[in-house]
BAFI-495799 format. One record per residue: x, y, z of N, C-alpha, C in turn; residue number from 0. Coordinates in steps of 0.001 Angstrom, whole numbers, padded with zeros to 6 digits. Atoms other than C-alpha are relative to their C-alpha. Example, Ala and Ser with C-alpha at 12.3 -4.5 7.8 and 13.67 -1.06 7.14 Angstrom:
BEGIN
{rec {000890,-001190,000000},{012300,-004500,007800},{000900,001200,000000},0}
{rec {-000820,-001190,-000060},{013670,-001060,007140},{-000770,001090,000730},1}
This chain:
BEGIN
{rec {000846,-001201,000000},{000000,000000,000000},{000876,001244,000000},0}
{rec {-000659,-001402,000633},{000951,003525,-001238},{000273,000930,001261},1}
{rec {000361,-000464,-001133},{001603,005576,002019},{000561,001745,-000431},2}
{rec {000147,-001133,000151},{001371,009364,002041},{000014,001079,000875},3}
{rec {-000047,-000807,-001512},{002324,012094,004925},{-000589,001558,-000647},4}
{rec {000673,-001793,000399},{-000085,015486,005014},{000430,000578,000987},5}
{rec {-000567,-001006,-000830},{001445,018271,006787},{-001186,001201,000519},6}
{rec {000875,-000909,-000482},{-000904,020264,008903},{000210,001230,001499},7}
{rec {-000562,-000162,-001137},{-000725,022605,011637},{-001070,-000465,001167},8}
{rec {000614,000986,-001503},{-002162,021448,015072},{-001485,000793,000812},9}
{rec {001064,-000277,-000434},{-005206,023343,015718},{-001231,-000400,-000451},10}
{rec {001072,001186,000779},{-008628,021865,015804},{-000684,000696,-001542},11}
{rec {000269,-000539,001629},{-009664,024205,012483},{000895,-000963,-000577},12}
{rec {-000749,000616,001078},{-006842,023001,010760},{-000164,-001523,-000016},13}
{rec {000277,001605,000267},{-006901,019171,011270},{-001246,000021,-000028},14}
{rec {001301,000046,000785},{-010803,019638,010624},{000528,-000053,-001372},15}
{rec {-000726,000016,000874},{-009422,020592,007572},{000644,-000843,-000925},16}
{rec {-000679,001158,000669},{-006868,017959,007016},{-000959,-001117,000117},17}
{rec {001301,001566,000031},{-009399,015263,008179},{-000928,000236,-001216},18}
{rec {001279,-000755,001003},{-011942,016912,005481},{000835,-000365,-001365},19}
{rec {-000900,000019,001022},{-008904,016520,002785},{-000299,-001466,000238},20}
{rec {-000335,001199,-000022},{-007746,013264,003714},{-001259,-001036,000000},21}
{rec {001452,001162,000203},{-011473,011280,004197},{000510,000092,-002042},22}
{rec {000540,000189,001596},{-011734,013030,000274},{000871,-000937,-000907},23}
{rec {-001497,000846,001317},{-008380,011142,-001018},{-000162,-001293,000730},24}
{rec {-000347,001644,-000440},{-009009,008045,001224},{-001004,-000667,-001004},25}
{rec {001108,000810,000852},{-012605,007569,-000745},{000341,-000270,-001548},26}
{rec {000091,000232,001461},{-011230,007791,-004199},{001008,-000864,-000307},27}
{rec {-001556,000552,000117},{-007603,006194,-003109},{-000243,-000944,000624},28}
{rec {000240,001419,-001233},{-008710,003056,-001115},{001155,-000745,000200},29}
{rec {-000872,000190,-000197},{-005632,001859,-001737},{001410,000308,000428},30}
{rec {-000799,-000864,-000565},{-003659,004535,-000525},{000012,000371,001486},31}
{rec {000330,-000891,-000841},{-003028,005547,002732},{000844,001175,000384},32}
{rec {-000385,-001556,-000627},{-002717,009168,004618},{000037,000254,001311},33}
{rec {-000264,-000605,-001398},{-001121,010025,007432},{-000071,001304,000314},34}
{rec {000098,-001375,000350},{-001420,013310,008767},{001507,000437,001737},35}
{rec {-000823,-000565,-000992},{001856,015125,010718},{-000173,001662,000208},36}
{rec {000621,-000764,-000023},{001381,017823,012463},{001144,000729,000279},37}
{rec {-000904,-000513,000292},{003923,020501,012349},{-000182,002044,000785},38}
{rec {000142,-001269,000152},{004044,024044,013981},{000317,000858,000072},39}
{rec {-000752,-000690,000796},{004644,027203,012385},{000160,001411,001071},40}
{rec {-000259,-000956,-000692},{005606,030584,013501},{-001098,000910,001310},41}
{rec {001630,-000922,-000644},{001828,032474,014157},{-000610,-000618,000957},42}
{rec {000341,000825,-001274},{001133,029237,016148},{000664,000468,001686},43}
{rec {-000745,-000392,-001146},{004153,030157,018671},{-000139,001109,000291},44}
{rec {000142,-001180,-000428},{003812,033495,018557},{-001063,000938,000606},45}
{rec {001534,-000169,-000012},{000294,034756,020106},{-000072,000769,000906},46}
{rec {000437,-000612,-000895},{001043,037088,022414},{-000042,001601,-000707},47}
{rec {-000504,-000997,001012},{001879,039734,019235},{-000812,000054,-001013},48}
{rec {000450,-000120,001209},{-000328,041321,016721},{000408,-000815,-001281},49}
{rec {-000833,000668,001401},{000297,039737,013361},{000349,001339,-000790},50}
{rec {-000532,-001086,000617},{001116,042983,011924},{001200,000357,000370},51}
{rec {-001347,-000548,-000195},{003524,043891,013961},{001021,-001524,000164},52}
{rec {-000770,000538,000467},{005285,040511,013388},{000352,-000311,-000979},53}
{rec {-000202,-000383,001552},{005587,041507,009854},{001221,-001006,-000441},54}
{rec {-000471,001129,000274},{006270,038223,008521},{-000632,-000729,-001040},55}
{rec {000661,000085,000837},{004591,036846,005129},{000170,-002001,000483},56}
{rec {-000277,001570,-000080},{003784,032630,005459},{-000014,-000112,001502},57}
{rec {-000327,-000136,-001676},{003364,033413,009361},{-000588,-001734,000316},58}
{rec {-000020,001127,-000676},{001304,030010,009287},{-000006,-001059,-001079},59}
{rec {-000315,000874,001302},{002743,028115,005990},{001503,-000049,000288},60}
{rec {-001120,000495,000594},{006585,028156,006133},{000731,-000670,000478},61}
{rec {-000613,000859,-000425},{007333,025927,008152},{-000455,-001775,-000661},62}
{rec {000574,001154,000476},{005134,023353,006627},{000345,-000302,-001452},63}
{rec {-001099,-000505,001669},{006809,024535,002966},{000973,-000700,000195},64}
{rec {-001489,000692,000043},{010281,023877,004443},{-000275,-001835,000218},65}
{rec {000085,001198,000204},{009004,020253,005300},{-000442,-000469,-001197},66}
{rec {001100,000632,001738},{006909,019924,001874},{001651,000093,-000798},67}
{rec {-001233,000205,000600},{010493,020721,000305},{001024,-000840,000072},68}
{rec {-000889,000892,-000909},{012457,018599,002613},{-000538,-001346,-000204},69}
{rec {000460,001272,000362},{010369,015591,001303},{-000265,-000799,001663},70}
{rec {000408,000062,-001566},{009148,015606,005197},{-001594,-000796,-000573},71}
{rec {001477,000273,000244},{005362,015020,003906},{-000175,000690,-001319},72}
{rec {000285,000117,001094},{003892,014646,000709},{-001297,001137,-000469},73}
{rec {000857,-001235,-000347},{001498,017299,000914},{-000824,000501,001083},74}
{rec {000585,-001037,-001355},{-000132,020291,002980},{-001301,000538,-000173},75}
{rec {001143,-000833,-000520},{-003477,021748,003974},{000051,000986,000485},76}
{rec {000103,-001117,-000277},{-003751,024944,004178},{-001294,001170,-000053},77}
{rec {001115,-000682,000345},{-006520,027634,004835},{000630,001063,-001064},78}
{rec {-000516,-000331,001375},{-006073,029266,001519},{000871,001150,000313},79}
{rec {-000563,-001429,-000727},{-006140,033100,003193},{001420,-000061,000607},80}
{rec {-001299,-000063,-000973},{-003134,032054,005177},{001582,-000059,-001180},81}
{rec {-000539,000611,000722},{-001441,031192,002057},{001026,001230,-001233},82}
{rec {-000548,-000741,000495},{001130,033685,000490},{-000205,000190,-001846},83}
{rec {000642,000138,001952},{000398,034456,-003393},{000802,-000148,-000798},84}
{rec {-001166,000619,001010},{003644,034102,-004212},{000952,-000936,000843},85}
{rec {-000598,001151,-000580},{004942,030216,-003195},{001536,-000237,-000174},86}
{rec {-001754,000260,000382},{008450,029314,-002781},{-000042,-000836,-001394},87}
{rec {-000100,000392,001209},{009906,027889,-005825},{000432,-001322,-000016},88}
{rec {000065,001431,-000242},{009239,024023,-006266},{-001196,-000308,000594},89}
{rec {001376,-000080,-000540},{005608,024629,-004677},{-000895,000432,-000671},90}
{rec {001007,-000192,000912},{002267,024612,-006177},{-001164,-000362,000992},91}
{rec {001449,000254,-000384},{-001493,024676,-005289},{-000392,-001274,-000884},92}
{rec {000382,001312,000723},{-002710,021141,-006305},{-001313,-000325,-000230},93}
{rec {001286,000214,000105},{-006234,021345,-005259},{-000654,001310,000756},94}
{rec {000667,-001059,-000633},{-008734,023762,-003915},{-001318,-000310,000141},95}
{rec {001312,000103,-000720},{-011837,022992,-001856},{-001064,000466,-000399},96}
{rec {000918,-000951,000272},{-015175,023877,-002628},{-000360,000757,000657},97}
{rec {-000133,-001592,-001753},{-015662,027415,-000549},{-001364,-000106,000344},98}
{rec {000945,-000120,-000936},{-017508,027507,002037},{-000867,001715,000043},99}
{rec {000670,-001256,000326},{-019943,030521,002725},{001205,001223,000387},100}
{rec {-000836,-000546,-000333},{-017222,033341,002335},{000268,001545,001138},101}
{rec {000351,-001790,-000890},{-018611,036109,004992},{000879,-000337,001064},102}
{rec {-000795,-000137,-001373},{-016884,037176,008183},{-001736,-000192,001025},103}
{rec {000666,000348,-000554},{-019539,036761,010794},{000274,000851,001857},104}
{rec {-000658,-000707,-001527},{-020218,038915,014617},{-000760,-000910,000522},105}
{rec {-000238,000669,-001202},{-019889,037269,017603},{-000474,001024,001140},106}
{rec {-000114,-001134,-001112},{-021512,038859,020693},{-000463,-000819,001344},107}
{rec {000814,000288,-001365},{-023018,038268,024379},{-001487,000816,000012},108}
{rec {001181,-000475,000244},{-025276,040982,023788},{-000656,000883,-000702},109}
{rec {000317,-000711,000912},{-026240,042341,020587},{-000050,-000764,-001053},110}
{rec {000256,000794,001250},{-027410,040963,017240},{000736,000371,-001213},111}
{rec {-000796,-000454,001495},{-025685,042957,014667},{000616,000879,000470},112}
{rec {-001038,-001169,000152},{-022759,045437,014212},{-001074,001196,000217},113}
{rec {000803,-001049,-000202},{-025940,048001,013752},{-000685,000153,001357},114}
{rec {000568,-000496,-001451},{-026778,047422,017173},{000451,000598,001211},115}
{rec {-000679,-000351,-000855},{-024053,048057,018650},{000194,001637,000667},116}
{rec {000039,-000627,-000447},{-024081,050866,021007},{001055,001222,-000081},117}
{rec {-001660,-001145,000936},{-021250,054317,020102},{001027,-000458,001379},118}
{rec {-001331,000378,-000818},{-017821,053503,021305},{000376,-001570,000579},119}
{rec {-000029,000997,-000714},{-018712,050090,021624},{001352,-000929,-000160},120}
{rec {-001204,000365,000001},{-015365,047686,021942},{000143,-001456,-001000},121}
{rec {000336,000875,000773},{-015228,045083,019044},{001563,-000816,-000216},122}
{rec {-001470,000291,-000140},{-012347,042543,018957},{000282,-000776,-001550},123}
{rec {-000596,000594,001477},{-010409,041356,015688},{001340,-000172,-000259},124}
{rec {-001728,-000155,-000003},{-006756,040091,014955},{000056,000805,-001647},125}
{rec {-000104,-000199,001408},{-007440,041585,011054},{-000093,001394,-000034},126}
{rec {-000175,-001548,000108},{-006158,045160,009585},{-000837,000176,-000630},127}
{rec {000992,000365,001195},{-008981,044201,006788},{-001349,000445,000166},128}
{rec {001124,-000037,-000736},{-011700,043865,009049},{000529,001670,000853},129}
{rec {-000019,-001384,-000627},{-010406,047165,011172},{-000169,001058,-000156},130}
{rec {000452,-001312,001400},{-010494,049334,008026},{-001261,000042,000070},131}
{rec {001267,000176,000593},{-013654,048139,007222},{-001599,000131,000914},132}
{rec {001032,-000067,-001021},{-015435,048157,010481},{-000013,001672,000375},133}
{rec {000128,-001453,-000604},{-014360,051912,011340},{-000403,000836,-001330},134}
{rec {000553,-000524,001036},{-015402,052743,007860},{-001646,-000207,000193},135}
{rec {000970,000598,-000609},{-018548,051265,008761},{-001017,000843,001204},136}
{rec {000592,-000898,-000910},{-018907,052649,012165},{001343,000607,000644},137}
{rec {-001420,-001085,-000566},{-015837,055634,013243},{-000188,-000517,001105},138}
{rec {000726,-000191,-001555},{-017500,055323,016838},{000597,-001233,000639},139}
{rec {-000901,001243,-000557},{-015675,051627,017549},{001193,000409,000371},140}
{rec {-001962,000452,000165},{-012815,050823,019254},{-000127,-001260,-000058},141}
{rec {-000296,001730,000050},{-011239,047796,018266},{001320,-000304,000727},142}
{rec {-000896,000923,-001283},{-009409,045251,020369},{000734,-001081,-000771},143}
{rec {-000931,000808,000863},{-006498,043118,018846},{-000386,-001261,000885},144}
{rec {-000074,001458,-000253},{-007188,039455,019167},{000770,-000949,-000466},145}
{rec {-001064,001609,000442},{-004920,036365,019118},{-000818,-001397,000234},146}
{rec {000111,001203,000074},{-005514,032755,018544},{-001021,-000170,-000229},147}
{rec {001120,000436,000830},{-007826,030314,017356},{-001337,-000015,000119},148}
{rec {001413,-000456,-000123},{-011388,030104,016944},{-000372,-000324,000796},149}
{rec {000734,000377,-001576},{-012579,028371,020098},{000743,000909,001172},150}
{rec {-000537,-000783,-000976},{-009754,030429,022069},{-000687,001018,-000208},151}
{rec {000432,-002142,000214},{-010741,033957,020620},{-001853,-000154,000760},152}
{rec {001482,-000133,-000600},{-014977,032890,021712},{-000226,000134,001290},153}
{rec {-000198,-000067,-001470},{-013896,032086,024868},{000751,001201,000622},154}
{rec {-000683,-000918,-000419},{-011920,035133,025430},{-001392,001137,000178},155}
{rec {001209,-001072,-000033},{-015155,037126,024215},{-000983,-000239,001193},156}
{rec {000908,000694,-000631},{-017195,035138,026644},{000672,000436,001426},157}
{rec {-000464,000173,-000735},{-014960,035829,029641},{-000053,001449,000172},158}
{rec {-000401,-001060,-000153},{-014719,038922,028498},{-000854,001817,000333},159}
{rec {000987,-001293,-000297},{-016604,043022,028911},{000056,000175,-001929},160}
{rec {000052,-000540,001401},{-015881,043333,024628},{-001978,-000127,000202},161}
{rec {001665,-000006,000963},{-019456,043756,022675},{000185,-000669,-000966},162}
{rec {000464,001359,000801},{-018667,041375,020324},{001252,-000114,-000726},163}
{rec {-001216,000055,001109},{-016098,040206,017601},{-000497,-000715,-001368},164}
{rec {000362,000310,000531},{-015489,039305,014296},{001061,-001278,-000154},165}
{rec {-000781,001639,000921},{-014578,035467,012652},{-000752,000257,-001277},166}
{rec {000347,001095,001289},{-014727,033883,009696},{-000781,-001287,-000072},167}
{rec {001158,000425,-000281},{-018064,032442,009210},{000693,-001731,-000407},168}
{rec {-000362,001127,-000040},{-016102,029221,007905},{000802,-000859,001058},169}
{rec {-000577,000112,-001216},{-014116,028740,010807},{-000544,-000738,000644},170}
{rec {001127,000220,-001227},{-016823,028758,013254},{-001112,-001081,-000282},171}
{rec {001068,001350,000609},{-019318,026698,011001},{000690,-001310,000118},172}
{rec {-000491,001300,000107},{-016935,024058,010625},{000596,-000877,001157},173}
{rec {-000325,000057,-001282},{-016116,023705,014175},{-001477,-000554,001121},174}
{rec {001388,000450,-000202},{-019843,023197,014661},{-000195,001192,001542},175}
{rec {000199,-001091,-000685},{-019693,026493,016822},{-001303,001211,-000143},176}
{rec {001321,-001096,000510},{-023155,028107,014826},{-000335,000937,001554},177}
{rec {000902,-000718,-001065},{-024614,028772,018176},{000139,001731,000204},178}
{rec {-000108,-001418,-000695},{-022667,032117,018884},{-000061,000990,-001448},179}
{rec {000726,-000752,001080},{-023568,033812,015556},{-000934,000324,000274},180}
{rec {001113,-000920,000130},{-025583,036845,015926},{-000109,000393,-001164},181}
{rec {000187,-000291,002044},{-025212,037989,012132},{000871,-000476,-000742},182}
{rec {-000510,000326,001176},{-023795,036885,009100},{000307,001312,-000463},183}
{rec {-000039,-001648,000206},{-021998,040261,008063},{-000186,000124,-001418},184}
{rec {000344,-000317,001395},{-023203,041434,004407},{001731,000114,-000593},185}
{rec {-000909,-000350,000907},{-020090,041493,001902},{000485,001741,-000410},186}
{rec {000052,-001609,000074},{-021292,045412,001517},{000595,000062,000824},187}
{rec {-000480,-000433,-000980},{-019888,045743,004772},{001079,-000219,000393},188}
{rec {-001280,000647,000005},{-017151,043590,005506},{000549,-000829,-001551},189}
{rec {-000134,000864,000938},{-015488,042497,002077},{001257,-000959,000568},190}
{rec {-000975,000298,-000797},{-013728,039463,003110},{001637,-000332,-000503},191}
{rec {-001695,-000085,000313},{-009700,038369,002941},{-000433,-000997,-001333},192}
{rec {-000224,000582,001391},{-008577,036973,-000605},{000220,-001761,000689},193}
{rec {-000266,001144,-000869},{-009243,033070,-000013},{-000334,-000244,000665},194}
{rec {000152,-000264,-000925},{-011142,033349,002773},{-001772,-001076,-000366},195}
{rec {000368,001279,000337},{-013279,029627,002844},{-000149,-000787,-000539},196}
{rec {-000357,000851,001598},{-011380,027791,000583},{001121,-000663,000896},197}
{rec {-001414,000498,-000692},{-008725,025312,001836},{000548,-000624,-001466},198}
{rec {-001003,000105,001319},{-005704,024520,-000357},{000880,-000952,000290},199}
{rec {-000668,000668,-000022},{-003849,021572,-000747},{001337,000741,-000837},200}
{rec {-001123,-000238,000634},{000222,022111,-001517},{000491,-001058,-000012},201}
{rec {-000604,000676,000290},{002088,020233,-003331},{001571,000016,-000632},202}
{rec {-001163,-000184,000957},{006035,019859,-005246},{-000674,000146,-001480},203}
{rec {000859,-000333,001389},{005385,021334,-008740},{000576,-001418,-000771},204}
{rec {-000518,001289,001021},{007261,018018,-009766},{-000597,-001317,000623},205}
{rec {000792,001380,-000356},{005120,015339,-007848},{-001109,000186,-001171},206}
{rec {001033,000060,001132},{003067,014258,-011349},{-001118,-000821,000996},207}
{rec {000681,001136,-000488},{001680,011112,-009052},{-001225,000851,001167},208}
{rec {000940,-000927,-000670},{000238,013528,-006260},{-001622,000925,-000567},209}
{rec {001183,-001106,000353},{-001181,016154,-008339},{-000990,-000567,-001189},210}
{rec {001355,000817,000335},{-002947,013508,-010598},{-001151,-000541,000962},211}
{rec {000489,-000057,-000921},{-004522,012600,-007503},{-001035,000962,000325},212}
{rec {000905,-001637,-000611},{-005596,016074,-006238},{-000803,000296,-001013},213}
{rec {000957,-000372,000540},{-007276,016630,-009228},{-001619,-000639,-000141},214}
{rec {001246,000922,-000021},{-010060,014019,-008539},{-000635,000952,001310},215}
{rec {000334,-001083,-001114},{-010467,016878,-005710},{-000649,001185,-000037},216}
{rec {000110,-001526,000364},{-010197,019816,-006944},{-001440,000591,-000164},217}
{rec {000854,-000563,000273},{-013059,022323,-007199},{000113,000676,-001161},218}
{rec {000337,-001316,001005},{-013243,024487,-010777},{000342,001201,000533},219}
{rec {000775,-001359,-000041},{-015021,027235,-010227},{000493,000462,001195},220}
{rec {-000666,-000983,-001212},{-013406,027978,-006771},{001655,-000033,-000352},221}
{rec {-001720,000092,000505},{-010030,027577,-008516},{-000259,000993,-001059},222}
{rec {-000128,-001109,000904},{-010886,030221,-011115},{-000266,001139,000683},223}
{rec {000161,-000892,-001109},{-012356,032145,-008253},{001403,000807,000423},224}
{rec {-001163,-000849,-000429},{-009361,032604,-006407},{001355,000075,-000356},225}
{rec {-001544,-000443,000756},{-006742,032837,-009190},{-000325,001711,-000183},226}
{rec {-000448,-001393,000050},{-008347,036173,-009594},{-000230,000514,000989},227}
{rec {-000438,-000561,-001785},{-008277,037373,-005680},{001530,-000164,000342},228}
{rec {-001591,000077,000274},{-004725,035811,-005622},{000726,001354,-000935},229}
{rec {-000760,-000424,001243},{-003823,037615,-008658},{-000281,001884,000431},230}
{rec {-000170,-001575,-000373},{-005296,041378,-007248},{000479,-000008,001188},231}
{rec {-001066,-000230,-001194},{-003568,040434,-003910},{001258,000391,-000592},232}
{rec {-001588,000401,000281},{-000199,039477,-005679},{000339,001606,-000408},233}
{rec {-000214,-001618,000464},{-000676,043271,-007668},{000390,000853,001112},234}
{rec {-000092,-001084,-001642},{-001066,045317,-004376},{000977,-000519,000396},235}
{rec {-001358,-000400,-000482},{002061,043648,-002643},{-001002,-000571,001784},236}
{rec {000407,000181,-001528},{-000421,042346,000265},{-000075,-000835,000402},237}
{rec {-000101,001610,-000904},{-000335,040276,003102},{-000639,000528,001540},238}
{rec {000551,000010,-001105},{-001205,040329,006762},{000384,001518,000525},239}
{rec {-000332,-001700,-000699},{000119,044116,007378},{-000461,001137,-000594},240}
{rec {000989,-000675,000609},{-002519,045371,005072},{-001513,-000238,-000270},241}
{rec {001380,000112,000763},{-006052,046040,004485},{-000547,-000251,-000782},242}
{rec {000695,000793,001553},{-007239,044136,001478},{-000964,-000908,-000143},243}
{rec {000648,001248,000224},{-010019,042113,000726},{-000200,-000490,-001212},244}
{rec {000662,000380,001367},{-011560,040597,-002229},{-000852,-001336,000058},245}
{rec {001292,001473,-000172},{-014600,038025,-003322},{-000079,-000131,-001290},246}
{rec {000257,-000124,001836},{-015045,036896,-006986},{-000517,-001693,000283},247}
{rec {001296,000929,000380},{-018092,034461,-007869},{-000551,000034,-001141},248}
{rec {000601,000153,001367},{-019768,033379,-010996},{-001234,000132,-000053},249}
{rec {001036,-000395,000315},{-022502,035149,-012201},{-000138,000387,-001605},250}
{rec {000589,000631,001483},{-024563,034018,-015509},{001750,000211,-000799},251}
{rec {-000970,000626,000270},{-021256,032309,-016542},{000920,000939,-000020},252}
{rec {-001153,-001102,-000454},{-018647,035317,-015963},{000371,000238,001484},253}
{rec {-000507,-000242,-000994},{-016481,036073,-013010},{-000162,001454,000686},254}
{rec {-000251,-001317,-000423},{-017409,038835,-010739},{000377,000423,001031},255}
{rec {-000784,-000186,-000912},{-014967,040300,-008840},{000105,001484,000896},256}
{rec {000274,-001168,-000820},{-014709,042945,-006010},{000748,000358,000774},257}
{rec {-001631,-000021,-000717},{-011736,044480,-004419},{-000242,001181,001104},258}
{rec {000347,-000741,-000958},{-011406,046821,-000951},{001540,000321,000249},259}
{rec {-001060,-000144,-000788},{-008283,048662,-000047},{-000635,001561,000825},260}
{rec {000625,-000960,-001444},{-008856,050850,003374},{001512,000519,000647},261}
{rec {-000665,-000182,-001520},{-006902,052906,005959},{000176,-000802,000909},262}
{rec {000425,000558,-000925},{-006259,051825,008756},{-001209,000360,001054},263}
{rec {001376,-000605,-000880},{-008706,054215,010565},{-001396,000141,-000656},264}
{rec {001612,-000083,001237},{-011384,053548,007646},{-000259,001382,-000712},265}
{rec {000107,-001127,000517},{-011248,056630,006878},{-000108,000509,-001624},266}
{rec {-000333,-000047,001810},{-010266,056538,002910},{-000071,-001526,-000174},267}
{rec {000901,001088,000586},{-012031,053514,001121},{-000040,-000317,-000957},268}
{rec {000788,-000023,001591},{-011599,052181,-002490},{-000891,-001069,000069},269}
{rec {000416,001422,000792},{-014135,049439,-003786},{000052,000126,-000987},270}
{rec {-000131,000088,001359},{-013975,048585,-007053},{000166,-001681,-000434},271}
{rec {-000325,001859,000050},{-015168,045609,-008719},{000163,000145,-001508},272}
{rec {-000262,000427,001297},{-014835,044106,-012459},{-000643,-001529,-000589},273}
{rec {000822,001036,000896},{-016714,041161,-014682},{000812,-000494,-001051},274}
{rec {-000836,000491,001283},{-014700,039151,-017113},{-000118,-001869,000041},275}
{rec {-000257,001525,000027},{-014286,035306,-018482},{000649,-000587,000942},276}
{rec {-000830,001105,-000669},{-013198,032396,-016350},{001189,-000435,000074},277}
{rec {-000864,000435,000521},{-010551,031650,-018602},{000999,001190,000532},278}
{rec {-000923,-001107,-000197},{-009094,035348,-017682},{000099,000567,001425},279}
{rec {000065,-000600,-001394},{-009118,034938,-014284},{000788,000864,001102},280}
{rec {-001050,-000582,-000610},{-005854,036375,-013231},{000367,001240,-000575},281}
{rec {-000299,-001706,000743},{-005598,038981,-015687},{-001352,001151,000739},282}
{rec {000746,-000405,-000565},{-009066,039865,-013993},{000242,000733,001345},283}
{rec {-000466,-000159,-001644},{-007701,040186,-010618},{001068,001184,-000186},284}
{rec {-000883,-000847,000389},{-004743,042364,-012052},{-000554,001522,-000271},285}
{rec {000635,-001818,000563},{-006967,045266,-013936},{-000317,000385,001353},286}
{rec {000345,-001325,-001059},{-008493,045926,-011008},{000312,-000029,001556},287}
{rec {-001047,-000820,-000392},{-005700,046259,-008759},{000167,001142,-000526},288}
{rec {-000653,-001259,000987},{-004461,048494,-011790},{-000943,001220,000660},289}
{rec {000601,-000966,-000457},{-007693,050140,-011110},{-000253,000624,001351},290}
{rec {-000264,-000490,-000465},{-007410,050338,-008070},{000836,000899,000962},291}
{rec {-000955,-001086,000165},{-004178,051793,-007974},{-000040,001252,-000453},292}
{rec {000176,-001328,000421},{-005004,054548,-010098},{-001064,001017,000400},293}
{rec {001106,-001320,-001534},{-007733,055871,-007473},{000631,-000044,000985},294}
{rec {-000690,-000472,-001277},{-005318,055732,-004722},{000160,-000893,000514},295}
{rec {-000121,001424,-000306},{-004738,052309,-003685},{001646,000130,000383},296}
{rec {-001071,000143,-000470},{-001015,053010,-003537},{000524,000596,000816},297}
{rec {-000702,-000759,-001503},{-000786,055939,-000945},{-000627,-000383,000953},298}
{rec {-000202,000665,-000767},{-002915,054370,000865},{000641,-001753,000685},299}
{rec {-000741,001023,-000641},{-001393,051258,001298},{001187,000158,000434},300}
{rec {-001329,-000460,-000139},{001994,052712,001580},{-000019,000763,001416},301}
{rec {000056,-000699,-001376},{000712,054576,004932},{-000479,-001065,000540},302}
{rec {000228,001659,-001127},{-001077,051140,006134},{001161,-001013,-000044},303}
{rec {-000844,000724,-000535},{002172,049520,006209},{000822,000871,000547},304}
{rec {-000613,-000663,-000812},{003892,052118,007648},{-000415,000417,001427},305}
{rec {000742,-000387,-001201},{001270,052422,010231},{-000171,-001470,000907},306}
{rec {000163,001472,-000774},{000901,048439,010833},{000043,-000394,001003},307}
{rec {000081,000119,-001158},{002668,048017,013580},{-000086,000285,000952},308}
{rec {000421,-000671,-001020},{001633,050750,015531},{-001675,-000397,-000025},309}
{rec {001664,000288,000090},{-002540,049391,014513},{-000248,000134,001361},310}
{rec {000236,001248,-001050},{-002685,047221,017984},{000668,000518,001630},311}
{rec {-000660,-000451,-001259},{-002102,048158,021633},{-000196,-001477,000289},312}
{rec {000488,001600,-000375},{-003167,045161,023853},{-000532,-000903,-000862},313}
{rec {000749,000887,000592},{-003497,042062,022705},{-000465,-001175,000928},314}
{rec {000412,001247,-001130},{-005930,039662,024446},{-000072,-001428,-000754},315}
């Protein structure tokens, strides 16, 4: 029998995740099996520190890279978002999940929606994305830097005086955590991170045997998806020490895509979306960067990384 090591990191999201991968390759590979090692990376150890201000790209991929290179394990699971847009060289995306519902989602004790929330109320988030987007939203927040994973960060809210926070509605769903969802946040409001409920298998761009495999996996349409979100990340130059989102979905057979670069104090706001073929999915993702570079996309981003690691006072 064929044996096979998946590299994951050690929190229960992620081996959800890898378990969610690995069932899909045990049912089509019966004769294969998958082990799963668990491996962990920098953002894991580090949690007492904004992720901005450990301005570090791959914060929870490169350690699982250097083993995928090191012929440590045969491939990795990764939540896509976490996933740098430009891979070391000898690395490839092999498969891509079908995405889950891609909203961010608030979390409270006592309030139903962001609109209910009371002025000045205290909202917690580890994302510069979401911080833009919420004080664009509502000025009147303060926000509270949060660390670690999704059952830690609920329980922190739960323990805690905040008014609520935000996750990633895939996260929490897949964790079988629904209960503490007070809203599903509209896309108008929060657009979310590039990648953001999609998991991504990595692979060596020279394993043929693997990535014949992965393709009995693969999703399409969420692989044309987020070549063009990838592709207006990769333009901008962004990663975890900037405000960026993007969402691109197929509507009556064309790709439509939607891009957000913010302040950090929300203050200055582009959206800007774009419609094009499937086939042109990356060139899609590119124009409108372009475009939104040429409304101002580059001074502000050039002051949200200069401002990054001052975002974040306490982090709980």
């Amino acid at each position: 029998m064929r044996k096979f090591t998946i590299g994951s990191r050690g929190s229960r999201l992620a081996l959800w995740q890898t378990e969610f991968t690995k069932r899909a390759l045990e049912e089509r590979f019966p004769q294969s099996a998958f082990d799963v090692k668990i491996i962990k990376t920098k953002g894991d150890a580090v949690l007492d520190t904004a992720l901005s201000k450990i301005g570090d790209k791959g914060l929870f991929t490169k350690e699982i890279e250097t083993a995928l290179l090191g012929n440590e394990i045969d491939l990795a699971v990764h939540s896509l978002k976490d996933l740098p847009t430009v891979q070391p060289e000898g690395l490839k995306i092999g498969a891509v999940s079908k995405r889950e519902m891609p909203n961010d989602v608030f979390i409270s004790k006592n309030y139903e929606s962001l609109s209910e929330l009371p002025d000045g109320a205290r909202v917690a988030t580890g994302s510069l994305r979401r911080r833009s987007q919420l004080l664009a939203y509502r000025p009147d927040l303060e926000i509270v830097e949060i660390r670690g994973n999704v059952p830690t960060r609920i329980e922190k809210l739960l323990a805690s005086d905040l008014d609520g926070m935000i996750l990633a509605y895939a996260g929490v769903h897949r964790l079988g955590l629904d209960e503490h969802i007070r809203q599903v946040v509209p896309t108008e409001t929060l657009l979310p991170a590039v990648g953001q409920g999609v998991m991504a298998v990595e692979i060596r761009e020279a394993d043929s045997e693997i990535a014949a495999m992965l393709s009995e996996i693969n999703d399409h349409e969420t692989e044309c998806c987020i070549a063009a979100e990838r592709a207006f990340l990769r333009r901008l130059e962004g990663g975890c020490q900037v405000p960026i989102g993007a969402h691109a979905a197929f509507e009556l057979g064309e790709i439509f895509l939607h891009g957000f670069v913010g302040s950090l104090d929300g203050a200055r706001v582009i959206r800007q979306s774009i419609r094009g073929i499937a086939s042109g999915a990356e060139s899609l993702g590119t124009d409108l960067a372009e475009k939104s570079l040429a409304a101002g996309a580059a001074e502000i981003l050039s002051e949200a990384r200069a401002g990054a690691t001052g975002a974040a006072g306490e982090v709980l």
